[in-house]
DRENMIVO-701061 format. One line per field, with one value per atom (N, C-alpha, C): atom name; x negated, y negated, z negated; residue number from 1. Coordinates in Angstrom, 2 decimals, decimal comma, padded with zeros to 5 digits. Each point is the difference from the previous one (the first is absolute). Example, Ala and Ser with C-alpha at 12.3 -4.5 7.8 and 13.67 -1.06 7.14 Angstrom:
2
atome [N|CA|C|N|CA|C]
c1 [-013,19|000,89|-000,90|000,35|-000,82|000,77]
c2 [005,69|-001,19|-001,20|-001,05|-001,19|-001,09]
c3 [-007,80|000,00|000,00|000,72|-000,06|-000,73]
num [1|1|1|2|2|2]
END
This chain:
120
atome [N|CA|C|N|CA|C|N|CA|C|N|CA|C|N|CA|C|N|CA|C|N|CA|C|N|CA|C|N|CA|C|N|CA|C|N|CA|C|N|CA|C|N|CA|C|N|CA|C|N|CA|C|N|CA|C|N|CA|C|N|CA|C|N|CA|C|N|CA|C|N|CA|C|N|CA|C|N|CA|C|N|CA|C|N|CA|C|N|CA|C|N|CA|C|N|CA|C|N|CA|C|N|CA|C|N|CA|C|N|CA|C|N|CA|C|N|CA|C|N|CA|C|N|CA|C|N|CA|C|N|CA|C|N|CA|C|N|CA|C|N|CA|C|N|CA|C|N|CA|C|N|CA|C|N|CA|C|N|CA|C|N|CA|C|N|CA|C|N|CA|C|N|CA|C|N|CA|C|N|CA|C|N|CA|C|N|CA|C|N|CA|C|N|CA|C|N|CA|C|N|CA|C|N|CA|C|N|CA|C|N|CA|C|N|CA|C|N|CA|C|N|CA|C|N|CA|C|N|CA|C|N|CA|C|N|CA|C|N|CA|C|N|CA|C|N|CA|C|N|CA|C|N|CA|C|N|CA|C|N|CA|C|N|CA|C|N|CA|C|N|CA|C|N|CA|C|N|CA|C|N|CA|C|N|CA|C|N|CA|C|N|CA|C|N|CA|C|N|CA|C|N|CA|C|N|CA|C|N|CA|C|N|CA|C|N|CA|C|N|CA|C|N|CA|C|N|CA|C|N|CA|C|N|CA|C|N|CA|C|N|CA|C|N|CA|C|N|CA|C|N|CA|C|N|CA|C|N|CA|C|N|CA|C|N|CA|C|N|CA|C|N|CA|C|N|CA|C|N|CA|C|N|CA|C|N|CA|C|N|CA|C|N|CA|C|N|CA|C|N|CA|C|N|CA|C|N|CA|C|N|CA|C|N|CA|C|N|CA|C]
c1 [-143,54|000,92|-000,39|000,04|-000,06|001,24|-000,09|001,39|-000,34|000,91|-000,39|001,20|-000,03|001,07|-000,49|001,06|-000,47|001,22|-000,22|000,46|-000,53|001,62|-000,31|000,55|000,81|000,64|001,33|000,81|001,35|000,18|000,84|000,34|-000,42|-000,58|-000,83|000,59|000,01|000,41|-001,56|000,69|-001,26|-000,88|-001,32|-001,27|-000,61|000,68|000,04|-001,24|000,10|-001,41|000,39|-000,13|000,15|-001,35|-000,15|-000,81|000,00|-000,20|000,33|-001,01|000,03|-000,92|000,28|-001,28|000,64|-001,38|000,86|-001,10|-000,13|-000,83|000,02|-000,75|000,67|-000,41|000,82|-001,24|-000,18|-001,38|000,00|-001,66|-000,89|-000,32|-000,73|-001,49|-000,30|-001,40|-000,58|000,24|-000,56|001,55|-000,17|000,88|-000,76|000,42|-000,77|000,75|000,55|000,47|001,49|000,57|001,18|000,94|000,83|000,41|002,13|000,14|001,48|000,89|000,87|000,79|001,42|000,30|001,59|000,88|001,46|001,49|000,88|000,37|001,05|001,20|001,14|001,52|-000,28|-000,13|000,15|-001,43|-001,26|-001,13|-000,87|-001,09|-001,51|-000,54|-000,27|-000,63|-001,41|-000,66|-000,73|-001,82|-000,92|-001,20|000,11|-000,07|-000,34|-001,31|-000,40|-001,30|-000,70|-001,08|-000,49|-001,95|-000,35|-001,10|-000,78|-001,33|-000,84|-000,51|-000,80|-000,61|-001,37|-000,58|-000,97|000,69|000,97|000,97|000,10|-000,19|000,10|001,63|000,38|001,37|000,29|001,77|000,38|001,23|000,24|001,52|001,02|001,41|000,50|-000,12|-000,15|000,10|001,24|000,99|001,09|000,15|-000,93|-000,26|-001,07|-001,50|-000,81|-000,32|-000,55|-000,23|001,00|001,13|001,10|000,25|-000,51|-000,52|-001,24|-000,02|-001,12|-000,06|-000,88|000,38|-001,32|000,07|-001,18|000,42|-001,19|-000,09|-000,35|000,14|-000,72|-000,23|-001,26|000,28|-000,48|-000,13|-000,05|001,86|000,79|001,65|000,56|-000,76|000,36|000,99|000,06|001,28|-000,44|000,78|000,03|001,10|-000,39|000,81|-000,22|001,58|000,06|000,66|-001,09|000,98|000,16|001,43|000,67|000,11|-000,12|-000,28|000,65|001,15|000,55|000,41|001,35|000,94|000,37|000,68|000,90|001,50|000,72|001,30|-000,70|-000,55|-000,25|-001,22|-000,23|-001,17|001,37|001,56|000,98|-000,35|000,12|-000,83|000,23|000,00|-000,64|-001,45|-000,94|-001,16|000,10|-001,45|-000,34|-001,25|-000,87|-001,36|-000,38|-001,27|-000,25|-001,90|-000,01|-001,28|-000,96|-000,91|-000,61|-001,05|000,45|-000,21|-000,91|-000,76|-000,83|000,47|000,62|000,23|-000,75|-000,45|-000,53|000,32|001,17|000,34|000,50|-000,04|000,09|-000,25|-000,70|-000,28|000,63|-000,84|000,56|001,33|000,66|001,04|000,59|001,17|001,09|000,74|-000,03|001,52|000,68|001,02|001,50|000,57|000,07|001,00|001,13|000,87|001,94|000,16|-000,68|000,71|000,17|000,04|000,57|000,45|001,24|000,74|-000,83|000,10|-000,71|001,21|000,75|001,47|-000,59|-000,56|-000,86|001,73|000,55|000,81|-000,11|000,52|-000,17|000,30]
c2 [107,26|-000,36|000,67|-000,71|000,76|000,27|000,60|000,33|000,08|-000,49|000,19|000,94|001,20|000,73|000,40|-000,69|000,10|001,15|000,35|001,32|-000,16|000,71|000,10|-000,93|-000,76|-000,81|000,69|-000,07|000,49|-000,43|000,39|-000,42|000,85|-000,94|001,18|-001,47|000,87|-000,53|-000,75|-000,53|-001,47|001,12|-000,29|000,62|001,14|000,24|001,04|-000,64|001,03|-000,12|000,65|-000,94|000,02|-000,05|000,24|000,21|-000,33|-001,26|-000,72|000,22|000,74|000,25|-000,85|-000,25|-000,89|000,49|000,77|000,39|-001,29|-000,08|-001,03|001,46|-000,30|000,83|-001,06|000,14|-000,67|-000,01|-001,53|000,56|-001,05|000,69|-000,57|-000,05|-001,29|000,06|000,22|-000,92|-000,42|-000,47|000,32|-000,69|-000,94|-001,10|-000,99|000,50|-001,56|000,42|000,54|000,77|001,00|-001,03|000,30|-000,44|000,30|-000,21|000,35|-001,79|-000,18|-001,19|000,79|-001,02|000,25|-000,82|000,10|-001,04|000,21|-000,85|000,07|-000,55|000,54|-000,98|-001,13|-001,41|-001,36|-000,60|001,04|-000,20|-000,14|-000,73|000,30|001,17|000,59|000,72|-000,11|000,67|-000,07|000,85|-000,23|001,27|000,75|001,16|000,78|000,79|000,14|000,68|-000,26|000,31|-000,05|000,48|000,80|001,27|-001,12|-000,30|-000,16|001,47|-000,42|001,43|000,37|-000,98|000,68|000,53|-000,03|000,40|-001,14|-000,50|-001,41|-000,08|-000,34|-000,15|-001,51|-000,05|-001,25|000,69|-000,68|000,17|-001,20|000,09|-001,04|000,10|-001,04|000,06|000,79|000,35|000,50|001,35|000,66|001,41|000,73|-000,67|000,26|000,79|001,05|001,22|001,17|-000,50|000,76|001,07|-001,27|000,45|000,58|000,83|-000,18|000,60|-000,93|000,02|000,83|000,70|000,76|000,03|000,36|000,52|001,19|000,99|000,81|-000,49|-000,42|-000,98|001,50|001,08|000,79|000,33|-000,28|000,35|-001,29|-001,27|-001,47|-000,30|000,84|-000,26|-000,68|-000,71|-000,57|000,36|000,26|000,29|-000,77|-000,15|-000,74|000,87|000,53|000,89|-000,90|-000,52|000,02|000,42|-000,54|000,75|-001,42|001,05|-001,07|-000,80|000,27|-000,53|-001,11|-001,27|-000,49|-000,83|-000,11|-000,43|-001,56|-000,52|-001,13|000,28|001,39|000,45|000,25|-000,02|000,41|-000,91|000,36|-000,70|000,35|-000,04|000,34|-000,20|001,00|000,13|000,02|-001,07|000,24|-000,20|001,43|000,18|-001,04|-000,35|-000,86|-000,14|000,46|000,35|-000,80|-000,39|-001,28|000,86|000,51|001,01|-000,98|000,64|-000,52|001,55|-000,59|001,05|000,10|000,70|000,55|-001,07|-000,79|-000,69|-001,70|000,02|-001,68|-000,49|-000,87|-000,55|000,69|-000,95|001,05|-000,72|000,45|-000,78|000,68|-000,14|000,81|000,81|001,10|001,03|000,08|000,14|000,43|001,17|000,85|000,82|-000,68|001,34|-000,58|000,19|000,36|-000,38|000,97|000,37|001,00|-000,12|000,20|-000,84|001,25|-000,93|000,28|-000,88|001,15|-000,19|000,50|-001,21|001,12|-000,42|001,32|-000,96|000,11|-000,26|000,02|000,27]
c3 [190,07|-001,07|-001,30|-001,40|-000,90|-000,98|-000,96|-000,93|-001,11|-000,88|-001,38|-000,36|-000,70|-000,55|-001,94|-000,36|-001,73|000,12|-001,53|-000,53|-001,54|-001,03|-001,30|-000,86|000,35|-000,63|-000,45|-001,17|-000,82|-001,55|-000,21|-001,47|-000,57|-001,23|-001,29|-001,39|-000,69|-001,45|-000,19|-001,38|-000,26|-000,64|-000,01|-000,17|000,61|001,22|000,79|001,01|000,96|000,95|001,55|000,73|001,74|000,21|001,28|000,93|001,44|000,56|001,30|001,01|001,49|000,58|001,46|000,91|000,75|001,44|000,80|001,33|001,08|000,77|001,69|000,67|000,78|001,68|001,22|000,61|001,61|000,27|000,69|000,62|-001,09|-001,19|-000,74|-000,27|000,40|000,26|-001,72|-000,66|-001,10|-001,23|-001,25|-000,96|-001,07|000,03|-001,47|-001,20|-000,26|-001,63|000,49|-000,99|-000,25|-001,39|000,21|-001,11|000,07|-001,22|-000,69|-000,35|000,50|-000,52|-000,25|-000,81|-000,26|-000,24|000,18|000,32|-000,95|-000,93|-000,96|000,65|-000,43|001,03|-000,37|000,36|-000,16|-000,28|000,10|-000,27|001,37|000,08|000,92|-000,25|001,39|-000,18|-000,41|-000,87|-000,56|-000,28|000,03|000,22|-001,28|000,25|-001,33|-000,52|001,52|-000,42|001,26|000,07|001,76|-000,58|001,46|-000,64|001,85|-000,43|001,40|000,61|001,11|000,57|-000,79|-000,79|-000,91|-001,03|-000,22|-001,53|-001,27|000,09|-000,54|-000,69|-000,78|-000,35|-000,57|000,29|-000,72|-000,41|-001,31|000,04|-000,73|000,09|-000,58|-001,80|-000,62|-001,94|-000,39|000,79|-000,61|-000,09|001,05|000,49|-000,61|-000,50|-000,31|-001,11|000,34|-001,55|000,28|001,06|-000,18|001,81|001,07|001,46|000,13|001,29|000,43|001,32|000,48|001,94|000,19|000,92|000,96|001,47|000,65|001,35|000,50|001,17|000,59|001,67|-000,06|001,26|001,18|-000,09|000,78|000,73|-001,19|000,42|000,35|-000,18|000,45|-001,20|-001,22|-000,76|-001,61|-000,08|-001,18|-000,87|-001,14|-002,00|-000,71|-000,80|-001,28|-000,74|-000,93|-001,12|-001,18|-000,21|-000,84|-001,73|-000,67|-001,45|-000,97|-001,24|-001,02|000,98|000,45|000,96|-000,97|000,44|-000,40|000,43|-000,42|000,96|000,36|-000,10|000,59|001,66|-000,37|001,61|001,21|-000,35|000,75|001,13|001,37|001,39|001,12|001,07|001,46|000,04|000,17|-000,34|001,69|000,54|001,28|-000,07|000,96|000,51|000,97|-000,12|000,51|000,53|001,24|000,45|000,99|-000,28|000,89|001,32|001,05|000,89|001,30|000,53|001,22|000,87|001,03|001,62|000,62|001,28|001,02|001,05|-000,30|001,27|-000,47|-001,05|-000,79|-001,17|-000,43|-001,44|-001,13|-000,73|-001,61|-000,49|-000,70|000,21|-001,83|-000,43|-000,88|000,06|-000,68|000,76|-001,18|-000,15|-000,71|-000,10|-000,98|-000,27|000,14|000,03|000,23|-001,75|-001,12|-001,22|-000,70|-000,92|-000,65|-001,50|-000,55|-001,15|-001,10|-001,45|-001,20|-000,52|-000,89|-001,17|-001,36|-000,99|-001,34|-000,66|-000,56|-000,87|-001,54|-000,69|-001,60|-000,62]
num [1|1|1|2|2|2|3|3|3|4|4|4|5|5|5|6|6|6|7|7|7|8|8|8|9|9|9|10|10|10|11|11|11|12|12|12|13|13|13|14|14|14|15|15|15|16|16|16|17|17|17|18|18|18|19|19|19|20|20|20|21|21|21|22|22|22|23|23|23|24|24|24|25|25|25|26|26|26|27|27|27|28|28|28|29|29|29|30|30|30|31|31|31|32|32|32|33|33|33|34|34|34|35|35|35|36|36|36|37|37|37|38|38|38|39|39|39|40|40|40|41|41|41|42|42|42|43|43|43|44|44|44|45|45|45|46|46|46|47|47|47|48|48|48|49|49|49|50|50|50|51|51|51|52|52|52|53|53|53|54|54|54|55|55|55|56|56|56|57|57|57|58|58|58|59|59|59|60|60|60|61|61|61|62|62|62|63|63|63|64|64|64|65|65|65|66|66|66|67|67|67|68|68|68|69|69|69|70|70|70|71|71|71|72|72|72|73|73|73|74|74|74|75|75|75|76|76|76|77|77|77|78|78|78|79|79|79|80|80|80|81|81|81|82|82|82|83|83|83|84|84|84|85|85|85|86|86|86|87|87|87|88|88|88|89|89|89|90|90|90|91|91|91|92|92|92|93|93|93|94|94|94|95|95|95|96|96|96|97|97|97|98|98|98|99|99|99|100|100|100|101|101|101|102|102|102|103|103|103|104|104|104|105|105|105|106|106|106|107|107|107|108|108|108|109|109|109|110|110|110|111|111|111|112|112|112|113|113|113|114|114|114|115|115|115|116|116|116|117|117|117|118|118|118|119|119|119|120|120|120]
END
């Protein structure tokens, strides 16, 4: 089994700066691409950033200049630090890791979420 546990999500005033971290432990053979989406109330969830295993980056036009995603693929964990918050980044931010097991295909894993309140 694997797990995704994020951490670092809270309220910070607009232009402020979070820091979202996101571990997997189980029996992990291998991780591909990593990546960050996020949920507005009445919205799709949406990609915001996402880092491959060569380090490669994407991110969404709305985030850009202002995110920036990394990895330490020795801790299996993926970061999005946050920078020049704005009340429109307000979200359920969920990790999102494309994992190969010891015992089945590669597949997607899920964080349970973690809320981002910028207010203004």
């Amino acid at each position: 089994q694997v797990q995704l546990v994020e951490s670092g999500g809270g309220l910070v005033q607009a232009g402020g700066s979070l820091r979202l971290s996101c571990a997997a432990s189980g029996s992990i053979f291998s991780i591909n691409t990593m990546g960050w989406y996020r949920q507005a109330p009445g919205q799709q969830r949406e990609l915001v950033a996402a880092i491959t295993s060569g380090g490669s980056t994407n991110y969404a036009d709305s985030v850009k200049n202002r995110f920036t995603i990394s990895r330490d693929n020795a801790k299996n964990t993926v970061y999005l630090q946050m920078n020049s918050l704005k009340p429109e980044d307000t979200a359920v931010y969920y990790c999102n890791q494309h994992i190969l097991t010891l015992s089945a295909g590669p597949r997607d894993y899920w964080g349970q979420g973690t809320q981002v309140t910028v207010s203004s």
